[in-house]
C-alpha positions in Angstrom: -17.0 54.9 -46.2 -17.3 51.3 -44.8 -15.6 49.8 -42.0 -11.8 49.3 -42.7 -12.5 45.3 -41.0 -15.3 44.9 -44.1 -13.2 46.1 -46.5 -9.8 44.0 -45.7 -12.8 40.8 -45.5 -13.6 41.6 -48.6 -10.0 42.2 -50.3 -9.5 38.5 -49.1 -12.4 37.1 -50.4 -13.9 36.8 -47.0 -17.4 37.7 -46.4 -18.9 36.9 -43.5 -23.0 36.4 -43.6 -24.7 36.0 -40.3 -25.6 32.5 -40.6 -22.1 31.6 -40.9 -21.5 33.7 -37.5 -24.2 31.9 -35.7 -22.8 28.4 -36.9 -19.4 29.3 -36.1 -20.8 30.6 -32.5 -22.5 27.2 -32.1 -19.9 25.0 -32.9 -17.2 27.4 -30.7 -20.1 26.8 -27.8 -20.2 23.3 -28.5 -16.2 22.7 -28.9 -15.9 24.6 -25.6 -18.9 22.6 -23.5 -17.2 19.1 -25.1 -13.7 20.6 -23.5 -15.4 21.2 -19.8 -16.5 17.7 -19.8 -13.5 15.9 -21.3 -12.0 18.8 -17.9 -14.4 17.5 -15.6 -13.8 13.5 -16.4 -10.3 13.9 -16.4 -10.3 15.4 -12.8 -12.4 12.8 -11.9 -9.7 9.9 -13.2 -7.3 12.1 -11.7 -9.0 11.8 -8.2 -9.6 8.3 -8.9 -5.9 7.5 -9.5 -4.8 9.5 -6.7 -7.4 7.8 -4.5 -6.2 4.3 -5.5 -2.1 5.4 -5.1 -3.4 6.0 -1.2 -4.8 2.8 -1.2 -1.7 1.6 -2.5 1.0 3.2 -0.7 -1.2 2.2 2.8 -1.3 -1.7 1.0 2.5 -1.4 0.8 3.2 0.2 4.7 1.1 -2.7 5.7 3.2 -5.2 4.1 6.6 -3.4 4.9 5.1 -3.8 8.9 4.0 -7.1 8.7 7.8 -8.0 7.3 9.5 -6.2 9.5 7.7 -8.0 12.8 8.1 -11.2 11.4 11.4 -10.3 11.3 12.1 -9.8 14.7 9.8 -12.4 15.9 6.9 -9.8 17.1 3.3 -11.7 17.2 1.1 -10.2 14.3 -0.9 -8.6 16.2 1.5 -5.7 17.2 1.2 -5.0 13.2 -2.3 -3.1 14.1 -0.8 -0.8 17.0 2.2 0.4 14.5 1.9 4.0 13.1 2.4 3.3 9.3 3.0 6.7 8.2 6.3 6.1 7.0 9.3 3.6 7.2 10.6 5.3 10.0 7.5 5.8 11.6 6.8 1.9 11.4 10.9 1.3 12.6 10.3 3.3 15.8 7.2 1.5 16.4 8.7 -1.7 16.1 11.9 -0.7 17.8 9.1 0.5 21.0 7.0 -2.5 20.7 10.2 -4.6 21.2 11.4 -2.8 24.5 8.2 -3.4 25.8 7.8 -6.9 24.9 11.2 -7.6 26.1 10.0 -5.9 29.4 7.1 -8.0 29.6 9.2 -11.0 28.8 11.3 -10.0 32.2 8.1 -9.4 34.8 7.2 -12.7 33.8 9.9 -14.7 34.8 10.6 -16.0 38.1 10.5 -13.3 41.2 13.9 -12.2 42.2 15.4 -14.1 45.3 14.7 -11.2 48.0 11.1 -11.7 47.0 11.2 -15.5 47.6 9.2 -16.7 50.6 9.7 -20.2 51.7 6.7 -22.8 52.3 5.5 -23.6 55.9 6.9 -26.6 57.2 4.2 -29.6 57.3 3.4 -31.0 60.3 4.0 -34.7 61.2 0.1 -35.3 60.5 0.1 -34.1 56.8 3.6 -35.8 56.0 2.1 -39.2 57.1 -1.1 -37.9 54.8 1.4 -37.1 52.4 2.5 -40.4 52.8 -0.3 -42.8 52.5 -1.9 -40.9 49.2 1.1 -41.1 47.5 2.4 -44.9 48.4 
């Protein structure tokens, strides 16, 4: 008795040679190869977009920095010393960069008046020096 899967083939009118086998193999072989490279180069786009949105989103924390210290007066080149991780990353950075600017700002100006020292008086010789330069 043949195989039951020979006989249903054959009740349907399908009969399967080897030649068709092998052709359907090849082509199964082939559709599947054409798949793993239509895979492959969409990974790659993939990685190629995600690449460029990292590009992008750093582009756009640049530009949200360089706003913000315009904003509040900060020179431009505080923009490279802010940590640009996130909005509120770049906020505290500003926020820091301002308090220490601003503390700056104050050691600079004029010494406090315990700290003043008062100029030795001249003696009669270099006021009438003083004198005959500037008559």
């Amino acid at each position: 008795m043949e195989n039951t899967s020979e006989l249903i083939d054959e009740n349907l009118g399908l009969q399967n040679t080897e030649s068709d086998t092998d052709l359907d193999t090849f082509s199964l072989d082939e559709r599947e190869a054409n798949l793993n490279k239509k895979e492959m180069e969409l990974k790659e786009k993939l990685s190629e977009i995600k690449r460029k949105e990292e590009l992008l989103h750093i582009i756009e924390m640049e530009q949200k920095a360089r706003d913000m210290v315009s904003k509040r007066g900060l020179p431009m080149e505080a923009v490279q010393l802010i940590d640009m991780q996130s909005e509120e990353t770049i906020k505290e950075s500003i926020d820091i960069l301002q308090k220490l600017l601003s503390k700056i700002k104050m050691e600079q100006t004029a010494p406090a008046v315990g700290d003043f020292k008062p100029a030795e008086p001249l003696t009669y010789s270099q006021r009438a020096e003083l004198y005959l330069t500037n008559r």
